[in-house]
N, C-alpha and C positions, 0 to 999 in steps of 0.2 A: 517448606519452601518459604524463607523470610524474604527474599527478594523476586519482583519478576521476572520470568524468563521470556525472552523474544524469541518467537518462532519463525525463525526466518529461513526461508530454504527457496534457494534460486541457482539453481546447481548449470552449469555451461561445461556438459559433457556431451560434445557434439561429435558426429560418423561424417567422416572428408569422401567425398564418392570418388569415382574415377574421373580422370580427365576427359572433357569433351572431345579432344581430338581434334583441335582445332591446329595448323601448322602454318608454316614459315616464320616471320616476323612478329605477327601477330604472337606468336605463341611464345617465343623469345621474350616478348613483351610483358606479359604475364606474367613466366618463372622470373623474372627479375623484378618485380613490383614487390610482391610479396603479401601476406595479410594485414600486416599492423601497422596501425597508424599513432595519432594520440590528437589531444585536445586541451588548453588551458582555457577557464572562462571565468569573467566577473560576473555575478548577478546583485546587481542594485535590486530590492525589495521590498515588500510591505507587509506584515501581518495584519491580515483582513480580520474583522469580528464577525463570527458567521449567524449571531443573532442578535436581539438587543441586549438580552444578560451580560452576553459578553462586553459590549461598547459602554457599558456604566461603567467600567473598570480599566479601560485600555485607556493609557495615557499617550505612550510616545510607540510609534508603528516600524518606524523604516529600519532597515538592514541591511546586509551585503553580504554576500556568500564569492568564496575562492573554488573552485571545481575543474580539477584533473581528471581527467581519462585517458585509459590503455585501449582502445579500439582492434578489434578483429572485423577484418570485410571478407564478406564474402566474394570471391572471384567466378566469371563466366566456364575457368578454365577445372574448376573443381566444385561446383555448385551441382545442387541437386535439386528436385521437382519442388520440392520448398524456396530456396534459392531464389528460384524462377519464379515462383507466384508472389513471393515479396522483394522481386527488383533488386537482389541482392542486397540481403540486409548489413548489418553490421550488429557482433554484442560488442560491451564494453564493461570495462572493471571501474568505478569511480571513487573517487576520497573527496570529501566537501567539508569546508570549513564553514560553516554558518557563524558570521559575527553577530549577535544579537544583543550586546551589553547596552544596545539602546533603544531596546522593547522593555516599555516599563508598563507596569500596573500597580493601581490603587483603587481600593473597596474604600471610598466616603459612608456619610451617613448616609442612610436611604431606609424605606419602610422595607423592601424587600430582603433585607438582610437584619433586626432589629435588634438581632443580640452581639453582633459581631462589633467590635472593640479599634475605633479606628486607629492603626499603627503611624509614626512620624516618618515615613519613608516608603519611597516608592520602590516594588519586588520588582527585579532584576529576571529577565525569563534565562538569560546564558547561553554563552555559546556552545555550539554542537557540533563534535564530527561526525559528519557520515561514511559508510562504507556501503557498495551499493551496485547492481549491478543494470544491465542496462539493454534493452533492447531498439532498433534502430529503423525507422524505414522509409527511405525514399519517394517520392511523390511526383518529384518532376525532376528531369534530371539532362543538363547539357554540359558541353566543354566547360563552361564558366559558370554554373549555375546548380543547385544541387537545394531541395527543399523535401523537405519531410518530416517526421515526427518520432518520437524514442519516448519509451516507456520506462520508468524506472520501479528499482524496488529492491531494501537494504533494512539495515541497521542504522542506527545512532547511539550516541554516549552524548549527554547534557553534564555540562560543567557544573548547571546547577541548578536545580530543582525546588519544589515546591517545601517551604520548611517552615517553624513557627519563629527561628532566630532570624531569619530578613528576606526571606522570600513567603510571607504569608497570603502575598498575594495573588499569586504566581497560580493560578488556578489552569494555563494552558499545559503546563511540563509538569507531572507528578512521582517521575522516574528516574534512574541515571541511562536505562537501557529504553531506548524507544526503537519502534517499528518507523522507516520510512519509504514513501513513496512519491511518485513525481509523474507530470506528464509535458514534455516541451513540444512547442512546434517551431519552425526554424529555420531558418536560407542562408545559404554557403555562397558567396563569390569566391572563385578562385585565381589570386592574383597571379601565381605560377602552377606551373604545371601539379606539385605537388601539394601547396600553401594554398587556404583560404583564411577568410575571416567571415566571422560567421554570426545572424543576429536571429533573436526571435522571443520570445514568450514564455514563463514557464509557471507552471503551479506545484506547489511543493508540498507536503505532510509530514509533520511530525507528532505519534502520540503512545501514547505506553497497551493500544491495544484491552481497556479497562482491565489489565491484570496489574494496574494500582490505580488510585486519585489521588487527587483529580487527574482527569483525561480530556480536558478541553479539546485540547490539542493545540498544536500551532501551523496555521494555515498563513503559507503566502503568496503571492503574486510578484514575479520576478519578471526586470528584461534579463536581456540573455546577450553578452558579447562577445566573441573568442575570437583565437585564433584555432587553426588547425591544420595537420598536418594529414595527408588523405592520397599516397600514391597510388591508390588503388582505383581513384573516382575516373582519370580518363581513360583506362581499359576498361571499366562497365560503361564509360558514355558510350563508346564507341563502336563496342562488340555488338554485335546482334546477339540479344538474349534466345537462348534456345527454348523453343516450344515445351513446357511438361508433358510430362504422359497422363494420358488421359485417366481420372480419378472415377470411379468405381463407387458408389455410395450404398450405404448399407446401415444398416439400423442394430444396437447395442444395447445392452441392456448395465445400468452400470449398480453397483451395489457397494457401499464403502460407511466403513468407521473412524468416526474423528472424537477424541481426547483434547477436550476444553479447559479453558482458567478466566476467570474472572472475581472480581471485586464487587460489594452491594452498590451499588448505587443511592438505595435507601441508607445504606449508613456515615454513607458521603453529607447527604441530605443536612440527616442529623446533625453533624460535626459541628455542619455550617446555620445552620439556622434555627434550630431545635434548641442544643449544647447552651450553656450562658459561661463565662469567663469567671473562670474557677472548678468546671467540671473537665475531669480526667479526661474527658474526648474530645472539650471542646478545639475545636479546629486543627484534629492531631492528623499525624503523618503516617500511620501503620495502620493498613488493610487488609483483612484476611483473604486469602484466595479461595473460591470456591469453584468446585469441578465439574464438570457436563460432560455429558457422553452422547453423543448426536449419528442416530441410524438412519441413512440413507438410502434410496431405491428410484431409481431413475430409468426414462427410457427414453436412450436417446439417437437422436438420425446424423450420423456424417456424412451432410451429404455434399462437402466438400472436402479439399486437403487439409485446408488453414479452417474449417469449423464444423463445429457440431451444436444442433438446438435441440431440447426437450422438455420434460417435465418428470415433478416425480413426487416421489411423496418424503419427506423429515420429519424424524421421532427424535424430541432433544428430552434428555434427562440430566435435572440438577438439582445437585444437593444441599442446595441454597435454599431450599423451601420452608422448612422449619425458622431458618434465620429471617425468612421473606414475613413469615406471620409475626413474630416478635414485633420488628419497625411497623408493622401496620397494627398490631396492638397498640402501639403508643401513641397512634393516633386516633384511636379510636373505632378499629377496623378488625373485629375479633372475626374470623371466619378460618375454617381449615380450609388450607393453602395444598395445592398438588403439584411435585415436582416437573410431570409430564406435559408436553407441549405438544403439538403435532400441528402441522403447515405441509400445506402444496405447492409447490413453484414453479417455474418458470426457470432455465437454466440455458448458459451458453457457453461453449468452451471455445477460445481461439488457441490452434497449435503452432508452434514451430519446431519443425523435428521433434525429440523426444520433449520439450517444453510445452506448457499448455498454459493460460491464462482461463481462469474458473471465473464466472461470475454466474449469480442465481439472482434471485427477487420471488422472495414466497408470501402468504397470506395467512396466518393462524385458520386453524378451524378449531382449536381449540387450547388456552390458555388460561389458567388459573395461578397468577404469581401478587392475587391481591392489585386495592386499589389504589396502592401509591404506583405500583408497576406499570397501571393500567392507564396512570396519568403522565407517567412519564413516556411510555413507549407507545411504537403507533399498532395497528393491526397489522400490517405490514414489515417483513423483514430483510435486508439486502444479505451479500455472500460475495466476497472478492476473497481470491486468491492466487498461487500460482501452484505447481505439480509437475514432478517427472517422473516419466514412464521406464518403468524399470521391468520392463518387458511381460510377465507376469499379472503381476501390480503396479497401481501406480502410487506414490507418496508427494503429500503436500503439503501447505499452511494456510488455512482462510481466518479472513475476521468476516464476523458477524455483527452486522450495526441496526440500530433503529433511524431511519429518519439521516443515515449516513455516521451517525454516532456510536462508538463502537459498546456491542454486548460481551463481545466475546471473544478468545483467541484460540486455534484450534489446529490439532495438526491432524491428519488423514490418511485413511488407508484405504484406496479404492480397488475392487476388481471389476474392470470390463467386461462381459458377456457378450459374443461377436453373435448378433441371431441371422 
């Protein structure tokens, strides 16, 4: 594998129930509305530096991103006990053009960096499409008024990346293929019946998932202006949303295998502060990928529709452990290194229909990846991803980060156990 591969899977294979049965007018009203809408939006931006390493180097921040969406709403007239408990949501298909030709960076002198060779020009981070898909949900909602929040989470393509001919500096983009992710919140006035315009807030990610570096990432902080188009918003103001049926809670046992990739970290390190200018590595752009295998055993309670909480226990095995002892020999840290991990956590899953959002937060009970590892990562590890239920099993994608930075990229294979 000379390149990374992005593990993205966000799959929008949704079951339309029957009609509520709703008649006269009213229902006339519906069948002619229809589900799709759409969306154009500017977002004026910023790339935030999310520590001080980063802010020694960040020169020029702001940006602007162009962002279409294809909108699916859900209706009163064919909604289901989901439906209902999230106000009628809405998914959506998105394409974003991030302009960032004027996000720049530059490594000065500094003791922190003491071999690194300063270049006559400032790296370039590039602009990025995204593709991307999109979850939607309502909060407050009137004839003229519509406010809520939408989750995102996709792909990207970077025009241009981190390299030793003019982007050396470029420490936030390390890939052509990046993972991204978003979260906005948001208010609709609707000047006609179908037309609003719409503003609000968003926070946006972009990073190659450490299956290359660097993986700073690029973090930003956007407004949010559009217009849209939404015939479906005054048949949900209007209708009386129908009561769900009442949910059942029951306790699970779940048990799943996930197939990881990732890049050293310690050999990032090296490139950049170790290397001296004339050595083969110094500040190169090829990383090898090394593989994890990560055993799962969880017990968990749903004990509602839209969620489930538990705990469980993670066994990560990586084959990166002999490479982990090399970089820590070179600095002086000769100890055998073991590839096995084990951690306890803490986990929560929100559903929608077959869709699930996965998050955990576990603790090591035990880890031996050496003491550069030990200085860079915390005791502590997080787990975001997302999963559809494919009736049997379920298959997914999570990263695994330290401290919100990413370790790891991984895709999964869960069985449910209903006790």
């Amino acid at each position: 594998m000379n390149k990374p591969v992005i593990f993205s899977l966000f799959l929008f294979l949704t079951l339309f129930m029957p009609a509520l049965g709703v008649r006269g007018e009213e229902a006339d009203s519906i069948r002619r509305t229809g589900h799709w809408g759409g969306e154009v939006s500017v977002l004026p931006g910023r790339t935030v530096s999310i520590d001080k390493y980063q802010s020694k180097w960040m020169v020029k921040q702001n940006n602007v991103a162009v962002d279409m969406m294809l909108t699916w709403s859900a209706l009163p007239s064919d909604s289901n006990d989901f439906d209902a408990d999230y106000a009628f949501p809405s998914l959506s298909a998105g394409l974003r053009l991030n302009m960032n030709h004027g996000v720049t960076m530059h490594k000065r002198a500094d003791n922190e960096w003491p071999n690194i060779q300063e270049v006559d020009y400032d790296s370039q981070q590039g602009n990025i499409v995204s593709l991307y898909a999109q979850f939607s949900r309502t909060l407050f909602r009137t004839r003229k008024w519509e406010t809520g929040y939408g989750l995102k989470v996709g792909t990207g393509w970077s025009r241009r990346k981190y390299n030793r001919r003019d982007a050396i500096d470029n420490e936030m983009i390390g890939s052509r293929w990046l993972v991204f992710f978003g979260a906005e919140l948001s208010t609709c006035y609707f000047v006609t019946k179908n037309w609003g315009v719409k503003a609000g807030a968003e926070f946006y990610h972009h990073s190659n998932g450490a299956l290359n570096r660097p993986n700073k990432g690029a973090n930003v902080v956007a407004a949010r202006m559009g217009v849209v188009y939404r015939p479906q918003h005054e048949v949900a103001a209007n209708h009386k949303a129908f009561s769900p049926h009442a949910f059942k809670p029951y306790w699970f046992l779940n048990v799943a295998y996930a197939y990881g990739g990732r890049t050293m970290l310690e050999e990032w390190q090296h490139t950049q502060f170790t290397a001296k200018p004339g050595d083969a590595d110094y500040r190169k752009e090829d990383f090898a990928i090394w593989h994890t295998h990560h055993f799962e055993t969880s017990l968990m309670c749903r004990y509602a529709r839209r969620w489930a909480s538990g705990a469980g226990v993670d066994v990560i095995y990586g084959n990166y452990a002999r490479e982990a002892e090399k970089w820590n020999a070179l600095r002086g840290y000769d100890k055998r290194l073991s590839p096995w991990s084990v951690g306890v956590s803490a986990k929560h899953n929100v559903y929608y229909r077959r869709l699930s959002l996965q998050m955990a937060i576990g603790f090591y009970v035990y880890r031996n990846m050496g003491e550069i590892a030990r200085s860079l990562e915390t005791p502590y590890y997080e787990r975001i991803g997302v999963a559809y239920d494919l009736g049997p099993f379920t298959v997914g994608a999570n990263v695994k980060a330290h401290r919100t930075k990413a370790d790891l990229t991984e895709v999964m294979v869960s069985l449910p156990f209903k006790l």
